[in-house]
C-alpha positions as CSV (number, residue, x, y, z in Angstrom):
1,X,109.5,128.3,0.3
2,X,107.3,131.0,1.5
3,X,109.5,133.9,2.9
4,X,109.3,133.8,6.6
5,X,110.5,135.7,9.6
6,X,110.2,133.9,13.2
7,X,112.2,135.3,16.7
8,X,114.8,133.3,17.4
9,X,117.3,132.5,20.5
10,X,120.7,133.2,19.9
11,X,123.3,129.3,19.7
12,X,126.8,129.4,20.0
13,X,127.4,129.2,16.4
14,X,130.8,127.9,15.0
15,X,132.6,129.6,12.1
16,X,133.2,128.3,9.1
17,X,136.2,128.6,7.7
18,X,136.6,128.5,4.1
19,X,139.9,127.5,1.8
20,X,137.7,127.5,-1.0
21,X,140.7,128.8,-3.6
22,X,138.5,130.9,-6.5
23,X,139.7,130.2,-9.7
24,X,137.7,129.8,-12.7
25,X,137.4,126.6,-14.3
26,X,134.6,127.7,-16.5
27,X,132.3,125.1,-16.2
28,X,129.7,126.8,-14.1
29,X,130.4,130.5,-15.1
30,X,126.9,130.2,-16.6
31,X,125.4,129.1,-13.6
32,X,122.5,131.4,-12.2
33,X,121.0,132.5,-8.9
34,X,117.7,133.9,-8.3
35,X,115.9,134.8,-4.8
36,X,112.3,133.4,-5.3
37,X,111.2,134.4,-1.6
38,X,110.1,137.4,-0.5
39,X,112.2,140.7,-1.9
40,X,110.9,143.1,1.0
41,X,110.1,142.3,4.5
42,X,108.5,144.3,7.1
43,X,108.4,144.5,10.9
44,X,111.6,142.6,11.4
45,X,112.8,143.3,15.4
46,X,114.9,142.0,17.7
47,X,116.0,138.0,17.9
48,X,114.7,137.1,14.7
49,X,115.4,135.2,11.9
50,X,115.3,135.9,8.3
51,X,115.2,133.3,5.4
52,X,115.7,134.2,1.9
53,X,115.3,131.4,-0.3
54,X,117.5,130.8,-3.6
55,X,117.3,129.3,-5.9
56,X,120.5,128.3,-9.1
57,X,120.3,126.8,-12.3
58,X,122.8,126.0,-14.6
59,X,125.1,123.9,-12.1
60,X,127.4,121.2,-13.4
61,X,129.4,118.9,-11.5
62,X,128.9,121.3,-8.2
63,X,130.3,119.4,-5.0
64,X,131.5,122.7,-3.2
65,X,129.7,125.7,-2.7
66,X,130.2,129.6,-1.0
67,X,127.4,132.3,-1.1
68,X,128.7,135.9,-0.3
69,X,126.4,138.0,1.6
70,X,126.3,141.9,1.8
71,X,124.7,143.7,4.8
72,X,123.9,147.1,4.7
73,X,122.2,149.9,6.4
74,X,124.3,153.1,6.9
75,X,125.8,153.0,10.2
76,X,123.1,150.3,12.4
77,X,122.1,147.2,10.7
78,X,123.2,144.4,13.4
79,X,122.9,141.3,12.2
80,X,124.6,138.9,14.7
81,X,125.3,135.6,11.9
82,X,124.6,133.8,8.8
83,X,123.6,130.3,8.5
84,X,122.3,127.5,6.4
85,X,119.0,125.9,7.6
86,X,119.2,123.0,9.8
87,X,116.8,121.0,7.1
88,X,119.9,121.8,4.7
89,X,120.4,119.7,2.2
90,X,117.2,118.5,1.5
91,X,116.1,115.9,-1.1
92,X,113.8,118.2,-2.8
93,X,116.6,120.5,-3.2
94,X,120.0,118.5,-3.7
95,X,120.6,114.8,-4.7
96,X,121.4,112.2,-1.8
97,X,124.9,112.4,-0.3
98,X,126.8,113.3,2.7
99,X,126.8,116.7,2.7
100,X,128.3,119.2,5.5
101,X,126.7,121.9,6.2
102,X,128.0,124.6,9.0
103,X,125.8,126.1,11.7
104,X,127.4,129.6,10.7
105,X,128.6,132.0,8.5
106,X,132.2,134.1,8.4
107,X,131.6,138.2,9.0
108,X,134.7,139.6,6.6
109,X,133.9,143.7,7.2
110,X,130.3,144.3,6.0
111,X,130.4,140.7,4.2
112,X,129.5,137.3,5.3
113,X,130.2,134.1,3.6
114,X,128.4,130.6,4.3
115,X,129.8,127.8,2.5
116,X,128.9,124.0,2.2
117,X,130.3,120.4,0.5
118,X,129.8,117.4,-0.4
119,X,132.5,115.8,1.6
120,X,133.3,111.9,0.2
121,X,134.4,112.0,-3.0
122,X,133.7,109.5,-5.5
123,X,129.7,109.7,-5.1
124,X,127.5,110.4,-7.6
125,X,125.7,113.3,-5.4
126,X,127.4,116.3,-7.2
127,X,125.0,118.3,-8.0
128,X,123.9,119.5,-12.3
129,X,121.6,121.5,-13.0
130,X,119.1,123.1,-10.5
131,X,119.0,123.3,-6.4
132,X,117.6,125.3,-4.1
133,X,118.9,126.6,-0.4
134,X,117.9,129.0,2.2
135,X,120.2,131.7,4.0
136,X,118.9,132.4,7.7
137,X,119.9,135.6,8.8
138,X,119.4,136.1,12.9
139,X,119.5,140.0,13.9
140,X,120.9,141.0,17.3
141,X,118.9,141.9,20.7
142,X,119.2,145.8,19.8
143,X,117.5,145.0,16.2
144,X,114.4,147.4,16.0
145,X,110.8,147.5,13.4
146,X,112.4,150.9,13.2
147,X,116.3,149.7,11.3
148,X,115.9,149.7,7.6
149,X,118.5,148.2,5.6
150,X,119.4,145.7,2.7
151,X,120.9,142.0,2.5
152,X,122.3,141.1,-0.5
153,X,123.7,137.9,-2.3
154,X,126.5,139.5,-4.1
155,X,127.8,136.5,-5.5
156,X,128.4,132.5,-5.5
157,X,131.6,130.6,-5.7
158,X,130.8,126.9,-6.6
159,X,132.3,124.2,-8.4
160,X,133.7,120.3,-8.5
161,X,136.7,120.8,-5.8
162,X,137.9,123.8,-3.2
163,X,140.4,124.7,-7.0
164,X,138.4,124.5,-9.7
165,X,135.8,127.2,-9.1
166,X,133.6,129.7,-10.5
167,X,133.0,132.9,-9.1
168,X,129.2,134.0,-10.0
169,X,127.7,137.7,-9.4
170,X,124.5,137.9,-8.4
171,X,123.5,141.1,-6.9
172,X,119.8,139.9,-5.8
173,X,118.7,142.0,-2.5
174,X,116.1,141.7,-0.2
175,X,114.8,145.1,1.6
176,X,114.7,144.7,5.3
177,X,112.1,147.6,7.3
178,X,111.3,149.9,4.4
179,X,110.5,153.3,5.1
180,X,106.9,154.4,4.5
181,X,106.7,154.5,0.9
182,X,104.7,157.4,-0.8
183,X,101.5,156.9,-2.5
184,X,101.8,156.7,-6.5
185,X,99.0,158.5,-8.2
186,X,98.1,157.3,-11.9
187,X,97.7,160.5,-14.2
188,X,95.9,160.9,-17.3
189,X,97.0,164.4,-19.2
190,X,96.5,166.1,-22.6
191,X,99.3,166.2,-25.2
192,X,99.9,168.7,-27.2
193,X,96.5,171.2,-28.5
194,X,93.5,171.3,-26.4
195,X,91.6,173.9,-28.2
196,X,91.8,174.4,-32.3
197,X,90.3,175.7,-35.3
198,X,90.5,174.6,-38.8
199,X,89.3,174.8,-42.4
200,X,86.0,172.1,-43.2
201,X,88.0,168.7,-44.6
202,X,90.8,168.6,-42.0
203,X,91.2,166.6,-38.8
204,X,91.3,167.4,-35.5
205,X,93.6,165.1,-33.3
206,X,93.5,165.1,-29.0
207,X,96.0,163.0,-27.2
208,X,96.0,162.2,-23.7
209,X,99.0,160.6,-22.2
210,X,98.1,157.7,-19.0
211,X,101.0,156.9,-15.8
212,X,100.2,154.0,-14.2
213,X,100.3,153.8,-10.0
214,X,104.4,152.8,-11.1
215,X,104.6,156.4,-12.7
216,X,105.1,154.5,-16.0
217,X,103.7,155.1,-19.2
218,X,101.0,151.9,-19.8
219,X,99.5,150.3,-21.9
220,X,95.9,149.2,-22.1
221,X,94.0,151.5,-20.0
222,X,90.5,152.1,-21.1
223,X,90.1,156.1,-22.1
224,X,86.4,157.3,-22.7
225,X,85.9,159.9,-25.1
226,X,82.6,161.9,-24.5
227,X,82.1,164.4,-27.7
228,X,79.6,167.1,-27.8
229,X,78.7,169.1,-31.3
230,X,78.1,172.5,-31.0
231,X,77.7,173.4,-34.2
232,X,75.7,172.7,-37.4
233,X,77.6,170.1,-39.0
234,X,78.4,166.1,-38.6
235,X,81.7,165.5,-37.5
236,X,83.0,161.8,-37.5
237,X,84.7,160.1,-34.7
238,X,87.8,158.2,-35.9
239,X,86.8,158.0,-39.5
240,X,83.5,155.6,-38.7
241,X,81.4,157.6,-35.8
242,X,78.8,160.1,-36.7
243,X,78.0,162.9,-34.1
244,X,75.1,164.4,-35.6
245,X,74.9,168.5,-35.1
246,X,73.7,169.4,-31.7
247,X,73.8,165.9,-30.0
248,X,76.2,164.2,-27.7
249,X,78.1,160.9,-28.3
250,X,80.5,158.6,-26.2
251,X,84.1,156.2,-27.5
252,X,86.2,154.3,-26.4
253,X,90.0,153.3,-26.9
254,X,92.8,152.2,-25.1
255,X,96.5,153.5,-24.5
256,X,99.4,152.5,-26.5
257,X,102.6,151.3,-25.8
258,X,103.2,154.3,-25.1
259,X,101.0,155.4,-22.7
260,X,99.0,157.3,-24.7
261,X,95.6,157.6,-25.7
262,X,94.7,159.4,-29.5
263,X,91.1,160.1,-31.4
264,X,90.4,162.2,-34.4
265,X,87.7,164.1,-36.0
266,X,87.1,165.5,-38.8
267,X,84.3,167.3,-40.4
268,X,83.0,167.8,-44.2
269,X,81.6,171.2,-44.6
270,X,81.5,173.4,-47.4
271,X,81.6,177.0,-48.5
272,X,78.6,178.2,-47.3
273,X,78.4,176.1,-44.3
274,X,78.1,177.3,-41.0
275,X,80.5,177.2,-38.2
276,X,80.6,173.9,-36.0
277,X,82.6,173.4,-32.6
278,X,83.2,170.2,-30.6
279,X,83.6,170.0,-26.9
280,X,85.9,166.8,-26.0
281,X,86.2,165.4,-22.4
282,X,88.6,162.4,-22.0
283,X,88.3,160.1,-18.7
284,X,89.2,156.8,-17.1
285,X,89.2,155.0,-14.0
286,X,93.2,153.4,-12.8
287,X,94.5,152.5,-9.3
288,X,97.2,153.7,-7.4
289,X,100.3,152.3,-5.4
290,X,97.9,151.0,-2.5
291,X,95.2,149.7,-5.0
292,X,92.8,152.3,-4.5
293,X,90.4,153.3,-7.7
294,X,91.0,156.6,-8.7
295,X,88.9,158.8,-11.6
296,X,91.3,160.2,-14.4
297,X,89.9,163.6,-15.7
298,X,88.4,164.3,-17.2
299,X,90.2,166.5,-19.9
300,X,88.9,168.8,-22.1
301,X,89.8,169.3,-25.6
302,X,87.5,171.7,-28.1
303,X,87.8,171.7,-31.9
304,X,86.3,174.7,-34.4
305,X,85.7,173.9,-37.8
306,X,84.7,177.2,-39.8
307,X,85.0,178.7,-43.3
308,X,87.3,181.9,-43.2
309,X,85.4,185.3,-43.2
310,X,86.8,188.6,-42.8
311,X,86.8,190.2,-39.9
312,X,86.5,194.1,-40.4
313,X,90.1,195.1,-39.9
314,X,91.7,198.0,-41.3
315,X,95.2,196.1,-41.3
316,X,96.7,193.3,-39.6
317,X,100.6,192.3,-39.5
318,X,103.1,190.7,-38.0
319,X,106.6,191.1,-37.3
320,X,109.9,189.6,-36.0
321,X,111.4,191.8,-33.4
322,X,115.0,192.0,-32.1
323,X,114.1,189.9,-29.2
324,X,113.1,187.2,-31.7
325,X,109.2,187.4,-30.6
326,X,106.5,188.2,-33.1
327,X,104.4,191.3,-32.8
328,X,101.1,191.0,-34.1
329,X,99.2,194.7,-34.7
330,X,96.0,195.4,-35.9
331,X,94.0,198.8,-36.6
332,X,89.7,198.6,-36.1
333,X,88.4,201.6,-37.6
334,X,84.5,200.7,-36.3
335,X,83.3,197.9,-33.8
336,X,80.0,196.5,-32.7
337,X,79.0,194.6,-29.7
338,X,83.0,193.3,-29.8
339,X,83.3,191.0,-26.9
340,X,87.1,190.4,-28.3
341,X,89.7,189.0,-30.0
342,X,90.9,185.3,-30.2
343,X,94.9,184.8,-31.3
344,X,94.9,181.5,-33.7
345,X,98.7,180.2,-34.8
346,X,99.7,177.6,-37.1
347,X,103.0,175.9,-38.4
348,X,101.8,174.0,-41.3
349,X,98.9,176.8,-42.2
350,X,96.6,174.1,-41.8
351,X,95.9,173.2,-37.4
352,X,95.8,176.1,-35.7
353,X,96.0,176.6,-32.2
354,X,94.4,179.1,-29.9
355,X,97.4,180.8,-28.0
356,X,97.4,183.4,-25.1
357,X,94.3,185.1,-23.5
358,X,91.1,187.0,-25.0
359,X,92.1,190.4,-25.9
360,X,89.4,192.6,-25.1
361,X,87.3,194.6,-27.3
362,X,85.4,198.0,-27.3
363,X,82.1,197.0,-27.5
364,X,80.1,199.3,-29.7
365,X,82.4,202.2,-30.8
366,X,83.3,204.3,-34.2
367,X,86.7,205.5,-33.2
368,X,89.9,203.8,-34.3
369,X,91.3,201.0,-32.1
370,X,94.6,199.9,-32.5
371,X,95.7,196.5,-30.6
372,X,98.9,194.6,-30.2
373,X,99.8,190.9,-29.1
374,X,103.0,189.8,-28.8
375,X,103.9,186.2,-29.1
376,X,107.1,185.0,-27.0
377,X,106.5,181.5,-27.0
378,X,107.7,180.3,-30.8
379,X,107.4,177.1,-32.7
380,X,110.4,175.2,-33.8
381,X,109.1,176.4,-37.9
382,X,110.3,178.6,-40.6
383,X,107.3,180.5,-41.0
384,X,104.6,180.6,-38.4
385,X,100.8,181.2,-39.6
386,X,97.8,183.9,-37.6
387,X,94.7,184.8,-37.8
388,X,92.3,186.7,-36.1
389,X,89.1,185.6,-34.2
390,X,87.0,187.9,-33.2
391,X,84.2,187.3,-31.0
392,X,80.6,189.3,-30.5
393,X,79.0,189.9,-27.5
394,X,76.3,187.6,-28.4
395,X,78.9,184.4,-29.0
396,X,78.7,184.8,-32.1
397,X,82.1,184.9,-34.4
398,X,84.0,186.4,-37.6
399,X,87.5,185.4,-39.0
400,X,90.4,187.2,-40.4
401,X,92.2,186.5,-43.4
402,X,95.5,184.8,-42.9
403,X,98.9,186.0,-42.5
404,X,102.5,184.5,-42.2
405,X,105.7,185.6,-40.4
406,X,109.0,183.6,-41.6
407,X,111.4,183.2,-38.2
408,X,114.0,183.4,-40.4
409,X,114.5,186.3,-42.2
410,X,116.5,184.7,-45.5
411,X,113.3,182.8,-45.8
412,X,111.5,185.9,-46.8
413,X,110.9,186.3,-50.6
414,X,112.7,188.6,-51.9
415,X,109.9,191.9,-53.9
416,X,109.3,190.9,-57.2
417,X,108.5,194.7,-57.8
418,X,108.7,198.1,-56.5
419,X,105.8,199.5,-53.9
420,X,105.0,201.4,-51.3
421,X,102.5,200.2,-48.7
422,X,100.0,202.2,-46.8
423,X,101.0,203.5,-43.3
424,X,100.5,201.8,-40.3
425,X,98.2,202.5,-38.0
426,X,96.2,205.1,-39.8
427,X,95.2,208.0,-38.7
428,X,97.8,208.0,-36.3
429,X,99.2,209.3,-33.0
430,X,102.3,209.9,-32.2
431,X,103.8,207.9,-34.8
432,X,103.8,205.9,-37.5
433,X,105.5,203.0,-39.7
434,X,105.9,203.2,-43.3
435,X,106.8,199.7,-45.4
436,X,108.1,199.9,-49.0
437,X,109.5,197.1,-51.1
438,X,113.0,197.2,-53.1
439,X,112.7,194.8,-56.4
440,X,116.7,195.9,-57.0
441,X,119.1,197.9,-55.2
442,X,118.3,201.3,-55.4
443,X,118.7,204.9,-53.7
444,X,116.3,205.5,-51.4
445,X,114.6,209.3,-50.4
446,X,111.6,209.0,-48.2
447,X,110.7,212.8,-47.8
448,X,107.1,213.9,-45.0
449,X,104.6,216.6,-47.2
450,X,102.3,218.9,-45.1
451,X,98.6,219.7,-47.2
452,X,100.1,222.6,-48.4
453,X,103.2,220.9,-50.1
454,X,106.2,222.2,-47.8
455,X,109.0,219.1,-46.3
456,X,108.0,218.7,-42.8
457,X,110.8,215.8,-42.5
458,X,113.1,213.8,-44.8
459,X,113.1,210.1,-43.2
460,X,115.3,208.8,-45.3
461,X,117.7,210.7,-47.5
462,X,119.4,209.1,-50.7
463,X,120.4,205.9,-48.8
464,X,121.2,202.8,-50.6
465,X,119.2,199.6,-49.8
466,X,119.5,196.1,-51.5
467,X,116.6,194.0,-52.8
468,X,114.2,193.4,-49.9
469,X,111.5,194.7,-48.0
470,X,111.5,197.4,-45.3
471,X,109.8,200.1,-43.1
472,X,110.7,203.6,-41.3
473,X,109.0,205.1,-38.8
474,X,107.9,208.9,-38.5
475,X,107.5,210.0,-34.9
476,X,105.3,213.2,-35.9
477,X,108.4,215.6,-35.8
478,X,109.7,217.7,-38.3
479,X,112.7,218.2,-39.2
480,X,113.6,220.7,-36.1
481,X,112.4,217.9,-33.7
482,X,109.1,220.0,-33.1
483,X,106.0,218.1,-33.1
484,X,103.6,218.6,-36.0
485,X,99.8,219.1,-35.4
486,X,96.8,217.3,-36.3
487,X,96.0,216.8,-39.9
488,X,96.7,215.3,-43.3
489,X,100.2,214.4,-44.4
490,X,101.8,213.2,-47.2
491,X,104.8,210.6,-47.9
492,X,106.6,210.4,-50.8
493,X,109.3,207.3,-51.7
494,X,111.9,207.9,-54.6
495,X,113.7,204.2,-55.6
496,X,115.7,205.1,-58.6
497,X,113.4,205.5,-61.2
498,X,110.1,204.2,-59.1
499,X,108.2,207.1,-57.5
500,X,105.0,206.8,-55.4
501,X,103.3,209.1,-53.1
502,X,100.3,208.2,-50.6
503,X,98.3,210.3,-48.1
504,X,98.0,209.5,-43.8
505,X,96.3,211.3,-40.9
506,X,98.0,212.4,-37.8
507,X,95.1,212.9,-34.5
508,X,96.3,214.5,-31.5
């Protein structure tokens, strides 16, 4: 039966009451109910009535029957009575027989209950296996379009006899007057990189993940894939499409059961090939809660395939701080036509991922530059994996060499030999750090010479260190806390038996 609602005049209606005992006899505890009319209703007033048809399965031997109802709506949901259809029972919906069926249901609190029986025993119209009924629900004279609410079959009691019962929950509910319900919007958003740069002969994968107009992930919606080379190199859409260099190509795939939506390309350059970039846009079309078309995207995704050169650093490191971020410095003793520089980081060495903002260059300069970039946003990795990208004036490029940072400092190899690096940045001003490595535990003297060969400072003064690798700093003071002035210094590291001595240049 098609869910209805019609106005209706209020009837004396009688009561029934019910000495249906409820104890379980078993045979119907499998029984089922399920309301196949309408599950929301609108525009429901004053004076009218409400049918909500169910129907059970799963009935055996059924000659008595009680359906609890729930009603509920805060503090106004005025429902007057409950009642069985006058058509009830029905041949389409129970056998033959000399049913009784009351005109009304029983309000217990918040809870009605409607019963009805087959009343001379001995005929063969008990009911097994399927039947259908309605519940008519008539709201009172102060009923408003504007009452929201719920009505609920919470559950059936039915069996052979008023003793042998089965008490069955149910829980189905029809919503009465719902509120304006908001729009749903389907989505379509990247997952994971949008922008990367990798060696020739490794993939680039872009995800995009699709909500439907339920604010589910879906399956099956239709993603296009527009690709644009850049470069001057074929890459190939999902291991069988070529985009030839310099042209434009469009895909297609469809989301998972997941919701999401993956392509990969991949490029096979060599040595002495040339750079080549990808600009990926991902769109679809998907309607929303009120079945309106909407256009997804589209999403852009960009992929750099490129053959590592070195930029023309004078030194670039990283380090992990107290605050457990990494600080990424490096020194530029000449530039020309520098637009910038690019921060790439990896966790496998292999994908890497633009991170943070261009870092602006000097354009066109010969003094030393020293720059800084510290990254607060860490991977869940062991070691984490930068370079450099620096980026002309003219759009054209140049890549550092690699470095690594281990997050954890145990994972660090431990020196295989003694050294002492080169100081860092250089020249300098005000100060300076200074990096040695320990291949055994040793006493350590770390002693500042001026060009003429006197101690300006001791930095470190016959203190014991362990295998490992570590750094002082030299703030430009001597050892009276004066600052020195501008010129050439040198440093000097004792480690038991090692010795090594290098030079550094201190600009005020």
């Amino acid at each position: 039966m098609i869910h209805s609602v019609r106005k209706f005049t209020p009837l004396a209606l009688a009561l029934l009451v019910s000495t249906a005992g409820m104890v379980s006899a078993g045979d119907n505890e499998g029984a089922t109910f399920t309301i196949t009319s309408a599950t929301t209703i609108s525009d429901v007033g004053a004076n009218a009535l409400i049918e909500i048809t169910v129907t059970g399965d799963n009935w055996v031997n059924v000659k008595q029957v009680d359906a609890f109802i729930d009603v509920s709506a805060g503090a106004d949901f005025p429902i007057l009575a409950v009642l069985l259809g006058p058509e009830m029972p029905t041949s389409a919906a129970f056998p033959p027989g000399d049913w009784n069926v009351p005109a009304g249901g029983q309000l217990e609190g918040d809870q009605y209950r409607v019963g009805w029986a087959l009343l001379q025993e001995g005929l063969d119209g008990a009911v097994t296996g399927s039947a259908s009924f309605t519940l008519r629900l008539l709201t009172s004279p102060t009923f408003t379009t504007e009452t929201e609410g719920t009505i609920t079959l919470s559950s059936v009691s039915l069996g052979p006899s008023s003793d042998e019962r089965d008490v069955v929950t149910v829980g189905a509910t029809v919503t009465v007057n719902p509120g304006v319900l908001p729009v749903i919007e389907p989505t379509l958003a990247a997952v994971g990189a949008t922008d990367v740069s990798l060696d020739y002969g490794t993939d680039a994968t872009f995800t995009v993940a699709f909500t439907d107009n339920t604010g589910a992930a879906a399956a099956g919606l239709e993603i296009t894939w527009t690709v644009t080379n850049n470069g001057s190199e074929s890459v190939v859409l999902d291991g069988s499409t070529e985009i030839a260099a310099s042209s434009t190509a469009t895909a297609t795939g469809t989301t998972d059961a997941d919701g999401q939506g993956v392509t990969t390309f991949g490029s096979e350059g060599g040595p002495f090939s040339g750079g080549t970039s990808i600009s990926v846009s991902a769109t679809a079309t998907a309607t929303n809660s009120e079945d309106t078309s909407r256009d997804l995207g589209p999403i852009d995704f960009s992929a750099t395939w490129d053959v590592p050169v070195p930029a023309e650093l004078s030194s670039f490191t990283g380090e992990l701080t107290s605050d457990s971020d990494i600080l990424l410095n490096w020194g530029v003793s000449s530039q020309s036509n520098n637009l910038g520089w690019e921060v790439y980081r990896s966790v496998d060495g292999t994908v890497f991922e633009r991170i943070g903002d261009l870092i602006d260059g000097e354009g066109t300069t010969d003094s030393y530059e020293l720059y800084t970039f510290t990254d607060a946003d860490l991977p869940v990795a062991d070691v984490v994996h930068y370079y450099l990208k620096q980026v002309d004036l003219n759009g054209s490029t140049a890549r550092s060499s690699e470095i690594a940072v281990a997050l954890t400092p145990a994972l660090a190899p431990l020196p295989t030999a003694f050294g002492l690096a080169q100081n860092f940045p250089n020249p300098f001003n005000p100060a300076t750090t200074i990096s040695f490595d320990l291949a055994s535990e040793s006493a350590v003297t770390l002693v500042i010479y001026d060009g003429a060969g006197q101690v300006v400072r001791q930095v470190i003064q016959g203190r014991t260190y362990g295998a490992g690798q570590y750094s002082a700093q030299w703030d430009g003071l001597d050892n009276n806390g004066s600052s020195v002035g501008s010129g050439i210094y040198f440093y000097k590291l004792n480690a038991g038996t090692f010795s090594s001595m290098k030079k550094m240049t201190l600009l005020h």
